[in-house]
Structures are given as structure tokens and as C-alpha cells.
C-alpha positions as CSV (number, residue, x, y, z in Angstrom):
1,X,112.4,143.3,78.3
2,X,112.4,140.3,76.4
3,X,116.3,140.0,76.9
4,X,115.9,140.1,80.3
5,X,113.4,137.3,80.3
6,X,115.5,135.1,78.0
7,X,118.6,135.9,80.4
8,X,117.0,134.4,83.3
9,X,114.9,131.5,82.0
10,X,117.5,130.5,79.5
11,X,120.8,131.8,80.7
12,X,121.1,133.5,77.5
13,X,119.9,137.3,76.6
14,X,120.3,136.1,72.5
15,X,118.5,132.9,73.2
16,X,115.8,134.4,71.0
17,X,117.4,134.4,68.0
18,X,118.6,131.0,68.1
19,X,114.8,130.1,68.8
20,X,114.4,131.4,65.8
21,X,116.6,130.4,63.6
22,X,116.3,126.8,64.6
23,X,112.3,126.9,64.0
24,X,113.3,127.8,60.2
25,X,115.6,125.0,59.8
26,X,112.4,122.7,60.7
27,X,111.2,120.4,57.7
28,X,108.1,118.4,57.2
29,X,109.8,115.1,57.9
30,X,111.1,116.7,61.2
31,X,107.7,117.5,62.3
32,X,106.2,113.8,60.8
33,X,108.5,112.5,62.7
34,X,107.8,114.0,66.1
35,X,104.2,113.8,65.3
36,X,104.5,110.0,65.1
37,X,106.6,110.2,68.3
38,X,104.5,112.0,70.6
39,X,101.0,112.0,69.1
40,X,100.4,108.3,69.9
41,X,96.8,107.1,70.3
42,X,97.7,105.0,72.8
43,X,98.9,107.6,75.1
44,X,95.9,110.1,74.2
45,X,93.3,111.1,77.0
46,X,89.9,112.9,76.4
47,X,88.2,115.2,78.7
48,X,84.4,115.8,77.5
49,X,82.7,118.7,79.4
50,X,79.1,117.6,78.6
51,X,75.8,119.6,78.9
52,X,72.6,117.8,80.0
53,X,71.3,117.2,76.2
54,X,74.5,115.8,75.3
55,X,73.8,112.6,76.8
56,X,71.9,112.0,73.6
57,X,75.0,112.3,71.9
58,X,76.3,108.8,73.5
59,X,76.2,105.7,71.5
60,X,75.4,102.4,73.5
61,X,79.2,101.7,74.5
62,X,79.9,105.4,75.9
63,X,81.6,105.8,73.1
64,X,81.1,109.6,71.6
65,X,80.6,110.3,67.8
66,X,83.5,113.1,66.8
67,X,83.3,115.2,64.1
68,X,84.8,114.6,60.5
69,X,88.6,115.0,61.0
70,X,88.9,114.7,56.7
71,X,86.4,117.5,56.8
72,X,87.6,120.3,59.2
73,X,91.1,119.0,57.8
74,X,89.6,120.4,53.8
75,X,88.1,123.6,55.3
76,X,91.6,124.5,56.2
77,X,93.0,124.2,52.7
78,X,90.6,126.6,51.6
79,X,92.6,129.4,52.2
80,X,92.6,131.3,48.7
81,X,91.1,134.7,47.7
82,X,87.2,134.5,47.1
83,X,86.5,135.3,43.3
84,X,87.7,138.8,42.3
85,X,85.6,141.4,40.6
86,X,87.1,143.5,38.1
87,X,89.1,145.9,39.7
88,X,88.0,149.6,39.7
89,X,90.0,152.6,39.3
90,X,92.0,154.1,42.5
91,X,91.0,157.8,42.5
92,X,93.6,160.4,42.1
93,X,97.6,159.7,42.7
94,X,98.7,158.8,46.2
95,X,99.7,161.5,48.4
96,X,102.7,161.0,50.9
97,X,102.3,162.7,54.3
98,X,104.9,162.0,57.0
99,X,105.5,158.4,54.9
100,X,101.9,157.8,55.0
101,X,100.6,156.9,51.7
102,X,96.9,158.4,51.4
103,X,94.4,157.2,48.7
104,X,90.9,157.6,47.2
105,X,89.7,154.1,46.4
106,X,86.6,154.6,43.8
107,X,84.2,153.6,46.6
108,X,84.7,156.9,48.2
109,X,86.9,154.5,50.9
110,X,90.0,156.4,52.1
111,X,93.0,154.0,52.3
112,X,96.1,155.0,54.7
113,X,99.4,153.0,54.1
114,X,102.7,153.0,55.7
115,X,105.0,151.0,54.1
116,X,107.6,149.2,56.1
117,X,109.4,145.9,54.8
118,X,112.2,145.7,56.9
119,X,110.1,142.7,59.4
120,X,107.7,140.3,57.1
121,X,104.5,141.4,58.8
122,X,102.3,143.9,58.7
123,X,98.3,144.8,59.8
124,X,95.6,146.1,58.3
125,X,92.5,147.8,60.3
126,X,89.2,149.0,59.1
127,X,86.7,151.1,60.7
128,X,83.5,152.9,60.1
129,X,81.7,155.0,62.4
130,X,79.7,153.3,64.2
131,X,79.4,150.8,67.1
132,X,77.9,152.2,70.7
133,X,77.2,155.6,69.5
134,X,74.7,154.5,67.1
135,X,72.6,152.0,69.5
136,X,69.8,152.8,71.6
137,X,68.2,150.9,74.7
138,X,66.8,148.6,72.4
139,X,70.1,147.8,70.4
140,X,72.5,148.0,73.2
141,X,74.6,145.2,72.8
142,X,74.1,144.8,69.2
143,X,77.6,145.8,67.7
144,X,79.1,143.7,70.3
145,X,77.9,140.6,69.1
146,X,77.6,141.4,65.5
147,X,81.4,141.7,65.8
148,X,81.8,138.3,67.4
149,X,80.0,137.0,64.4
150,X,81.3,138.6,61.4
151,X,84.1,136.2,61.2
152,X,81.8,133.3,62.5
153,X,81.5,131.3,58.9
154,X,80.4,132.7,55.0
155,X,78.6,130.8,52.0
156,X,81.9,129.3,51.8
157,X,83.7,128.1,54.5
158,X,82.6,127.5,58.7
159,X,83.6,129.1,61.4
160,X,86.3,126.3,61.9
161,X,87.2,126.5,58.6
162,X,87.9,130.1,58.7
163,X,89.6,129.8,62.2
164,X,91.5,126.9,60.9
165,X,92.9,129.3,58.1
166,X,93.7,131.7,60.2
167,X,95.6,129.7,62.7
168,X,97.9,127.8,59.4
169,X,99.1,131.4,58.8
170,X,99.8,132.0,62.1
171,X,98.2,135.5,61.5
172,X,95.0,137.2,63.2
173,X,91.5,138.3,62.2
174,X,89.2,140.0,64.3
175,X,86.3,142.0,63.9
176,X,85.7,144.4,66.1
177,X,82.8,147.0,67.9
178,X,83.9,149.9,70.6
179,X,82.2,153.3,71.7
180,X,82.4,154.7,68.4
181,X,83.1,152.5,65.5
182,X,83.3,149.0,64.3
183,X,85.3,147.1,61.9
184,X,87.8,144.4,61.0
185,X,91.9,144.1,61.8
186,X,94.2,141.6,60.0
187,X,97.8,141.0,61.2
188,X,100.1,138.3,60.3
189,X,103.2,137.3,58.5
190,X,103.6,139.5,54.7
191,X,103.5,136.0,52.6
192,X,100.3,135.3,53.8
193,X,99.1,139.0,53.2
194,X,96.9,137.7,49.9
195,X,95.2,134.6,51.5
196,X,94.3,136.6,55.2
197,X,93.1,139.8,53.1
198,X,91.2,137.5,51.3
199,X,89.3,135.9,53.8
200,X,88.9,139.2,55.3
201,X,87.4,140.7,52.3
202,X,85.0,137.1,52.6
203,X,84.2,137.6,55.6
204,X,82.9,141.6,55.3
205,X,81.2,140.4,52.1
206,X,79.7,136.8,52.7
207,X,79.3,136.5,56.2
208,X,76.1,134.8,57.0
209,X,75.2,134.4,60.8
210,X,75.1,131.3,61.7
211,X,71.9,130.2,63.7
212,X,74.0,128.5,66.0
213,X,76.6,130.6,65.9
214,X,74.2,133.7,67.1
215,X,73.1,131.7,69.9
216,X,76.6,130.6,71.3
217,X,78.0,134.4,71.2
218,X,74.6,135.6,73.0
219,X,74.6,133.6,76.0
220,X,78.3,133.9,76.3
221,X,77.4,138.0,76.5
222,X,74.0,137.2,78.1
223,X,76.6,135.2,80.9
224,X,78.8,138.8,81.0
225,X,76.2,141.0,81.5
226,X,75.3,138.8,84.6
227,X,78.9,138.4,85.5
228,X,79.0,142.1,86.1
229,X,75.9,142.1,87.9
230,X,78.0,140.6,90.8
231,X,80.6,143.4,90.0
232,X,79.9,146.3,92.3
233,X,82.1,148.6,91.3
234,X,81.4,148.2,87.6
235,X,77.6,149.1,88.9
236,X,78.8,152.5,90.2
237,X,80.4,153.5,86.9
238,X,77.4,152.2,84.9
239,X,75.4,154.4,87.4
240,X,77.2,156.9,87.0
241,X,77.3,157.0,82.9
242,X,74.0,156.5,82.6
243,X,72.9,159.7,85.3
244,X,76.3,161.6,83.4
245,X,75.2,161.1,79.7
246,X,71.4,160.9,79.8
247,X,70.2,159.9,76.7
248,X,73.1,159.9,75.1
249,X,74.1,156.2,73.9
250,X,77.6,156.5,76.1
251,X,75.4,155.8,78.8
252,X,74.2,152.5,77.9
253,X,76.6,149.3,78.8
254,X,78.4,148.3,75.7
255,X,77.5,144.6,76.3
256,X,73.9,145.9,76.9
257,X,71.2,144.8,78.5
258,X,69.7,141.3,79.2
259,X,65.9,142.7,77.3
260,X,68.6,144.3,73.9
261,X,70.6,140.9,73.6
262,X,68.0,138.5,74.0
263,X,65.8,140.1,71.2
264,X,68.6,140.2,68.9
265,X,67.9,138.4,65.7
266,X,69.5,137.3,62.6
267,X,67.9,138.9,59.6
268,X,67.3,142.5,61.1
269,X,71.7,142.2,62.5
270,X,72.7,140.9,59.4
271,X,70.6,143.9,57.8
272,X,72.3,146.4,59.7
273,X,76.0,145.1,59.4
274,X,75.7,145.3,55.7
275,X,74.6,148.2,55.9
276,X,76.7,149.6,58.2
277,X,80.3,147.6,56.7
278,X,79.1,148.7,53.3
279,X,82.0,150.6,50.7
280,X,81.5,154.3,51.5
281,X,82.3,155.8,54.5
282,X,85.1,153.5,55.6
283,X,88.6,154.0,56.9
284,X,91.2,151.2,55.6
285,X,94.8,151.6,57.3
286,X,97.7,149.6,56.6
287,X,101.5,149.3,58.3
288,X,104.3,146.5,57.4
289,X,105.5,144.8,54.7
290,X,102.7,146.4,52.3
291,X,102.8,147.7,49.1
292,X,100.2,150.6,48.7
293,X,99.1,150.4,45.5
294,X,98.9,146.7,45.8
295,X,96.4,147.5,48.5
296,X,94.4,149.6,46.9
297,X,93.9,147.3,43.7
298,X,92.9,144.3,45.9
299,X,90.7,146.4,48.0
300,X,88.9,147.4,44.6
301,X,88.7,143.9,43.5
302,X,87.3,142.6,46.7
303,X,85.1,145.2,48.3
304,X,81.3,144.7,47.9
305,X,79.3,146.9,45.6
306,X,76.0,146.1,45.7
307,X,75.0,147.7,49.2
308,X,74.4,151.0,49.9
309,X,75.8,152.1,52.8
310,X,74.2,153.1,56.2
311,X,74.9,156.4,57.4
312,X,76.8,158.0,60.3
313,X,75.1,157.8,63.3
314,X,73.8,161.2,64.5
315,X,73.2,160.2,68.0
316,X,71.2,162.2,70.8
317,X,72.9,165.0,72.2
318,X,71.9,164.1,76.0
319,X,72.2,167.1,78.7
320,X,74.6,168.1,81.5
321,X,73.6,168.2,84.8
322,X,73.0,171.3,86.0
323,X,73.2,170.2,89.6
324,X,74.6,166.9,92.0
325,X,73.1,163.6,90.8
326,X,73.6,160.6,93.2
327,X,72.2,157.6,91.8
328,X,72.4,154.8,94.7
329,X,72.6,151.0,94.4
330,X,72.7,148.3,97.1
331,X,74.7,145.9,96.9
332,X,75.6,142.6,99.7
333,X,79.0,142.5,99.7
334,X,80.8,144.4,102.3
335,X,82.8,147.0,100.6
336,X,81.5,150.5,99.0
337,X,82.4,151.7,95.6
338,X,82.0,155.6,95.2
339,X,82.8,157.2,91.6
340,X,82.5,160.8,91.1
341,X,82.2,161.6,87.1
342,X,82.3,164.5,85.0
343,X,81.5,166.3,81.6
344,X,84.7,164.9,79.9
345,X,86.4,166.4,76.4
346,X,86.2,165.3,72.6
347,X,88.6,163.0,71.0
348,X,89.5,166.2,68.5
349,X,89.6,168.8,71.1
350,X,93.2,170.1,72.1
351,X,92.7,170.2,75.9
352,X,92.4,166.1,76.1
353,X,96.3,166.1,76.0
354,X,95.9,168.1,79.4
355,X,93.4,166.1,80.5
356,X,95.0,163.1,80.3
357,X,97.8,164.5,81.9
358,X,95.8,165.5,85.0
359,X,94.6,161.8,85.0
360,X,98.1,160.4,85.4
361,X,99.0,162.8,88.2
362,X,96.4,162.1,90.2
363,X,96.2,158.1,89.6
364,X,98.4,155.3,89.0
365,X,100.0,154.1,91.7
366,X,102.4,157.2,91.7
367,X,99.4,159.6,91.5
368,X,98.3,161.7,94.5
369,X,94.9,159.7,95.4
370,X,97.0,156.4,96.0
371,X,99.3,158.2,97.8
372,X,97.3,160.2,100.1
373,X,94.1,158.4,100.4
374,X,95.5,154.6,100.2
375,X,98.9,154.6,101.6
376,X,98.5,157.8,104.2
377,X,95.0,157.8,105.1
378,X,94.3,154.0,104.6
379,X,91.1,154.6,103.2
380,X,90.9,152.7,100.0
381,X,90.9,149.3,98.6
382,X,91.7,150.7,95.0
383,X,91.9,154.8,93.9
384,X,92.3,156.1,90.5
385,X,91.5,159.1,88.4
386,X,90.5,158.3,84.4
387,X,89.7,160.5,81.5
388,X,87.7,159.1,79.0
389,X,87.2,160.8,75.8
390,X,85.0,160.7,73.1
391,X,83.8,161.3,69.3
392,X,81.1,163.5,70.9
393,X,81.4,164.8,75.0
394,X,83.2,161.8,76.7
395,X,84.0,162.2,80.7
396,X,86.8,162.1,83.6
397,X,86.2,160.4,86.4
398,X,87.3,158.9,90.0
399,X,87.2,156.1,91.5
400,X,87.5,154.9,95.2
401,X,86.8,151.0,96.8
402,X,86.7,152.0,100.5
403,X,84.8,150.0,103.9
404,X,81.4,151.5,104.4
405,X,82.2,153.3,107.4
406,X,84.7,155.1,105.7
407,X,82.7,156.6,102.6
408,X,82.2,159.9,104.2
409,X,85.9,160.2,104.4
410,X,86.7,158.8,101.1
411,X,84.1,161.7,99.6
412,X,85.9,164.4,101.3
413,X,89.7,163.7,100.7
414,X,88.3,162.8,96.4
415,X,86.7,166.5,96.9
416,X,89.8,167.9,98.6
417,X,91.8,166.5,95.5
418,X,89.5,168.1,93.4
419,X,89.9,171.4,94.9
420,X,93.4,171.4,94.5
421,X,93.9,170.5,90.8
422,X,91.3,173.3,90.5
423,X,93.4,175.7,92.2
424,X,97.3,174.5,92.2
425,X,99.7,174.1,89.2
426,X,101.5,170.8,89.4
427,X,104.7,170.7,90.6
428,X,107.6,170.6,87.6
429,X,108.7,166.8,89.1
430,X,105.2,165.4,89.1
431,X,104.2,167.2,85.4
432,X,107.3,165.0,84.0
433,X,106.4,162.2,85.4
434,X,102.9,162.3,83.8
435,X,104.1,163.4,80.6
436,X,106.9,161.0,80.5
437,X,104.5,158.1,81.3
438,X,101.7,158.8,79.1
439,X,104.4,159.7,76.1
440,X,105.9,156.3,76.7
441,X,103.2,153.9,76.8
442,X,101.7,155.5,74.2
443,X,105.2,154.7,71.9
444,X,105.3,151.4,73.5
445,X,101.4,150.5,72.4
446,X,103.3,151.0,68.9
447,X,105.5,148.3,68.0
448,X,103.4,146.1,66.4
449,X,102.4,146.9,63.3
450,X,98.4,145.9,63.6
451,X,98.5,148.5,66.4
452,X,100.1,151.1,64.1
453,X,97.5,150.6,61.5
454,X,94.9,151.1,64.4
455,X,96.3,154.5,65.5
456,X,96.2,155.7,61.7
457,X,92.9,154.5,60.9
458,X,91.0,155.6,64.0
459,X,92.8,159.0,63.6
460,X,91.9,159.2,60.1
461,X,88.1,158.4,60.8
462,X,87.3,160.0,64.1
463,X,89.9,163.5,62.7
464,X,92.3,163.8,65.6
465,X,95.0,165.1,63.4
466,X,97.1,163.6,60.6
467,X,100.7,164.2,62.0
468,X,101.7,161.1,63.2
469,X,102.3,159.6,66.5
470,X,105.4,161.4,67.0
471,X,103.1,164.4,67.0
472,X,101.0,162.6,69.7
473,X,103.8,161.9,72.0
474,X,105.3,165.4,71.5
475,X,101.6,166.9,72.4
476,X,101.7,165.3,75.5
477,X,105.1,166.4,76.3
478,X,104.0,170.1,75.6
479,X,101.7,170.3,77.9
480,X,102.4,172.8,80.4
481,X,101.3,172.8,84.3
482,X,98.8,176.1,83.0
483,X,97.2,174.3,80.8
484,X,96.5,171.4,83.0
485,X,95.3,173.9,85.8
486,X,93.1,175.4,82.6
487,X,91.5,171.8,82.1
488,X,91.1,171.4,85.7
489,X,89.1,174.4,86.3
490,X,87.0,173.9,82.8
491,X,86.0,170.2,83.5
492,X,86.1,169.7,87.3
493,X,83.1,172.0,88.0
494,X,82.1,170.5,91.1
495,X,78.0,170.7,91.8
496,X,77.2,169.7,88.0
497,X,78.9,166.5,88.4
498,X,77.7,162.7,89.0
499,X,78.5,161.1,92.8
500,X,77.7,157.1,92.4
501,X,77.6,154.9,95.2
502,X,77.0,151.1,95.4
503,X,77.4,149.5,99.1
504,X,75.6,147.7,101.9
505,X,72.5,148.9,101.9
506,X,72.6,152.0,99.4
């Protein structure tokens, strides 16, 4: 697509490669010299967006007191390794599956590399179980934020520092916390691969929380959870997760709640991540313009060793329901969101290929609910259909934005859908299209190679098979319209199901 856009913004489909080749040929003296051309101080103008205790911050003249350019300026040259420790012994050879390298590190780690050095780039992600699965109403929120902190400064350098690095490499670091793990990803150009590792490596072993920095990252989630408090239809679904999943944590809010984030504090969440991000039980994957043994020698220099390591969480099972639960909220604005959810399937389990299938012939905007319900019967604002699995029972659910006057309309023609994935094989035309879509945004979500690393590490952790992605996209091309009636009449069982509604009044 990116010919296209170059075609009709520049006139040129190749445009790109020029672009590129003329940002090589750019020296320091061409860049002084533009600098001193266009960064002028007498054509500057500064914006301040002030708070109320700012105003202490002015000096008698208006004037503002900035912070040490020289300063932030050093923290950026600090872009080395942190000190290495004598490097450990990898155990056992490397073993080559589909071009995968696999390795022991002496940790007990398991490192997953895919060598590719025909593009200078390449991304590492690591992962540990972890993340929503292992909170509780109490810690709901907390891997969220401990992620948003993890690369938030170390002993050694700031935040700014470290996101002053990171933008001189042009690269990416990121820590991350979803349903069911949390971790770190690196991406960025191969001759910076020592320096961002190493500030990685800092970052999971000298992070240190930040006061301030805890503070800023829990009223901008504190500010979330309210945002979504004026988000109707995000209210249904967290209705119906938490009637779905009982006390299983997949029915808490990720972002949790406004009680879990505001007691959040440092010492116990910088307990837990180090704990939890200790060498042990982790997951490091690798794709680009890596060398694998390389890897696994800095990974044995750099990794932390004097922390024992949290293990995996072993959450509450939770129970089915055994009959219709309707959990129903009020809400003022004049539209009514209805979501019907049920027991959903495991991320290991073969049937989530079907599944998934079933999803993408009944939603997107080619599916059967926006044809019928939107376009024909005019009775929704949005329709979809979603499965959503998980390391333990995840769900599939539907959606439907309709008026209130037509929710008792919108219910039946959902059910009537229902009841005939339950009891029709898909046509041959629609049961391509599904497959076709699915296998092709799934192959398109691959080209870069941080997402790459993502796909082998999360498969590698959660054990959703080690053939490759081309075994993915030929598993979803496999699947046959008996197999997604199967999966229909397994999950779909409607009376043991969830039926959330948030509207005017109830």
C-alpha cells in the first residue's frame, strides 16, 4: 500500500527509496546548518499548559525557570550497557526448529531466535506469565501501571534520560502488561542492538519507581477508568465479564478499579515486579538481524541473579452459569448497548481456529449481523461478533448499539443468529471469506520483526504450538464448515449464557 500512497502524494510509486537514500547522504554539517537556519530564537513561540500550583513556578517578570538543557542533553549520552556480570554458561547446544533457534540460558530462561539479516532491524520480546490473571479486586490495575513504570528511570539514568536514549536510536522500548503476561519488547535498528538491549536489561534490573513518576501514571489511569465510566458500551462488556467469569480475574477491568489504583504503592509494586520479572520462568524471543548465540551470552551477562522468582499465577477457577444472567445498568445517554457473552475456548485448545472463524462470519462489516440487523433491519448503531480466548476459559461474545425502543428486536434477531450457526453449516463463499481474512491479517500483523518476536514468545510461554506462523495461517485455512458448526453448537449454549444491557433507565 505504501506504493500507492507515494504514487499519489508524490507522483512517484519509488519515491520511497529516494527518501531514503537521500536521508543517508545527510551529514552533521548539513543538519548544523539547517539547525541554525530554522531553529532561530527569535522566531521561537512557547505554549505553557499550566496547573494551578504552577503559578509558584513564575519568577517576578513572568518569566518561567526551564529545566537544565546541559543536563537532559548528558542523560542522552549515556547510552552504553550497564556493567556486565560474568557471563554464565548457555545450557545445552541450540536446537533449530523451522529456523528457530531454541536455547536453555543457565537461568532456566528459554531463548527463541530467528535469525534474519537481510533488513538492519530486528525485536526482541519478553514475557512471563503473569499480568491480569494473577490480580485480584484489590490489585486490579496493578500490572498496568507497573508496566508504565518499568522503563520510568533506574539508579542510573531518568525517565528523560532513558527516553532520550531511546529516541537517538530511533528504536523502541516498552514494557508491557495484558490478560495473561507481562514483559518488555525492544525493536530498533541492528547497530544499536548492544546499547537498546542494554538499557533494557537496566531497566528489568535497576528500575526504581519513581515517586513522581507513580503518581503521574496513576491519575493518567485513575483519568481512564473515569473516561470509561462515560463509555456505555464498555459498561455492558464489563458487566458482562464480570457476571461471565465470576471470580475468575478475567472479570475484573484490566485498568482496574478506582479503590485497586489509588492504593497502589511503591515498595509493595516494586516487590512484586521483581519478583515477578525475575530469571526463571521467562520467555525471551528474538527476530532480525540477531545473532543467537550473541543473545544468549548478553542475556547471561545482563540478567539479574539475586531474586528469586515469583511463581505462576494459579488463579481461581470461577464457575459457568448454569442459567440466563442479566446484569442491568442505567445509563443517560439515549442509546442502548446489549452484549450477549459466552463460555469462550483456551488459547491451546484446537477448536479456537473454528471459533474465530465463526467470529469473522458473523461480524465485520461483511458478516451476517451487519448485514441483516444494520443494513436490512436498521436496527443497530454498531453489530459485531468476537471471540476472545484465553490461557485458562476465555469467551465469545456479541455486541449490538441499538435505540431503546428497539432492544427487544435487536435480542431476537442476535438470538435468531445464534440459532442458526447452531444449526446451519456455512455456505462454501462465506467459509472463504473468513478463512481468507483471518489468514491474511494474521500474515500482515507479521512484517515487522518486533511483532514476529511477539508471536514466538507468547506461543512459546502460553504452549500454542511450536510450528510457526505458517502453521497458524494454514490452521485457519483448514477449518472446515463442520467444524465451525461443531464449535457453534459446543460454545453457543444459549440459557447458560450472559445478556448485558446498559440504556435509559436499565
Amino acid at each position: 500500500h505504501s506504493n500507492g500512497f507515494y504514487a499519489q502524494a508524490c507522483g512517484d510509486p519509488g519515491w520511497e527509496a529516494r527518501y531514503h537514500e537521500a536521508i543517508a547522504l545527510v551529514t552533521p554539517e548539513d543538519v548544523r546548518r539547517v539547525g541554525r537556519q530554522w531553529l532561530r530564537g527569535d522566531q521561537v513561540h512557547v505554549v505553557l499548559l499550566m496547573g494551578k500550583a504552577a503559578s509558584e513556578a513564575l519568577a517576578a517578570d513572568g518569566s518561567v525557570a526551564l529545566p537544565d538543557e546541559a543536563a537532559l542533553l548528558a542523560g542522552a549520552a549515556k547510552i552504553g550497557a550497564p556493567a556486565q556480570a560474568p557471563a554464565g554458561e548457555v545450557r545445552g547446544a541450540s536446537e533449530i526448529r523451522n529456523g528457530v533457534h531454541h536455547l536453555t540460558l543457565s537461568t532456566g530462561d528459554r531463548l527463541l531466535v530467528l535469525p534474519d539479516p537481510t533488513v538492519p532491524v530486528f525485536g526482541v520480546r519478553m514475557a512471563v506469565s503473569g499480568g491480569q490473571r494473577e490480580e485480584d479486586a484489590a490489585t486490579a490495575g496493578r500490572g498496568r501501571i507497573g508496566a508504565e513504570l518499568l522503563t520510568r528511570g533506574t539508579s542510573q539514568r531518568s525517565a528523560d534520560a532513558i527516553s532520550m536514549a531511546v529516541d537517538a536510536m530511533a528504536g523502541e522500548i516498552a514494557a508491557v502488561s495484558g490478560r495473561n503476561s507481562i514483559g518488555i519488547s525492544i525493536a530498533g535498528l541492528s547497530q544499536h542492538r548492544e546499547a537498546m538491549l542494554g538499557l533494557a536489561l537496566e531497566s528489568l534490573g535497576d528500575f526504581v519507581l519513581p515517586e513522581a513518576e507513580l503518581e503521574v501514571a496513576r491519575k493518567a489511569q485513575l483519568e481512564e477508568i473515569r473516561h470509561q465510566q462515560d463509555a456505555p458500551a464498555r459498561q455492558a462488556f464489563r458487566a458482562a465479564g464480570a457476571a461471565l467469569f465470576g471470580a475468575h480475574p478475567y472479570g475484573l477491568d484490566i485498568l482496574g478499579s478506582t479503590e485497586s489504583v489509588g492504593a497502589i504503592r511503591r515498595e509493595p509494586l516494586a516487590t512484586w515486579l521483581r519478583g515477578r520479572l525475575a530469571p526463571g520462568h521467562a520467555v525471551w524471543a528474538a527476530c532480525g538481524d540477531v545473532d543467537p548465540e550473541w543473545l544468549a551470552a548478553r542475556l547471561e551477562a545482563g540478567l539479574p541473579r539475586d531474586r528469586e522468582a515469583l511463581a505462576p499465577p494459579t488463579p481461581p477457577t470461577g464457575s459457568l452459569p448454569t442459567e440466563v444472567l442479566r446484569p442491568r445498568l442505567s445509563s443517560e445517554k439515549a442509546q442502548s448497548h446489549v452484549v450477549l457473552a459466552f463460555p469462550g475456548t483456551r488459547l491451546d485448545a484446537p477448536d479456537r481456529f473454528a471459533l474465530q472463524v465463526l467470529s469473522a462470519v458473523l461480524g465485520g462489516q461483511g458478516g451476517r449481523l451487519f448485514l441483516d440487523l444494520r443494513d436490512k433491519q436498521s436496527l443497530a448503531y454498531s453489530v459485531g461478533a468476537s471471540s476472545s480466548e484465553g490461557v485458562d476459559r476465555g469467551s465469545f461474545s456479541f455486541y449490538i448499539g441499538t435505540a431503546p425502543d428497539k432492544v427487544d428486536a435487536a435480542l431476537a434477531g442476535l438470538y435468531a443468529h445464534i440459532e442458526r450457526a447452531r444449526s446451519e453449516k456455512v455456505d462454501a463463499a462465506e467459509l472463504d471469506r473468513a478463512r481468507r481474512s483471518l489468514a491474511g491479517s494474521y500474515a500482515i500483523g507479521l512484517q515487522r520483526s518486533g511483532s514476529r518476536a511477539t508471536a514466538l514468545c507468547l506461543a512459546e510461554l502460553y504452549g500454542t504450538g511450536t510450528g510457526g506462523w505458517q502453521a497458524e495461517i494454514d490452521a485457519y485455512l483448514a477449518v472446515t464448515a463442520e467444524d465451525v458448526l461443531a464449535a457453534a453448537q459446543r460454545w453457543l449454549t444459549v440459557g447458560k449464557h450472559v445478556e448485558a444491557i446498559v440504556g435509559p433507565n436499565g
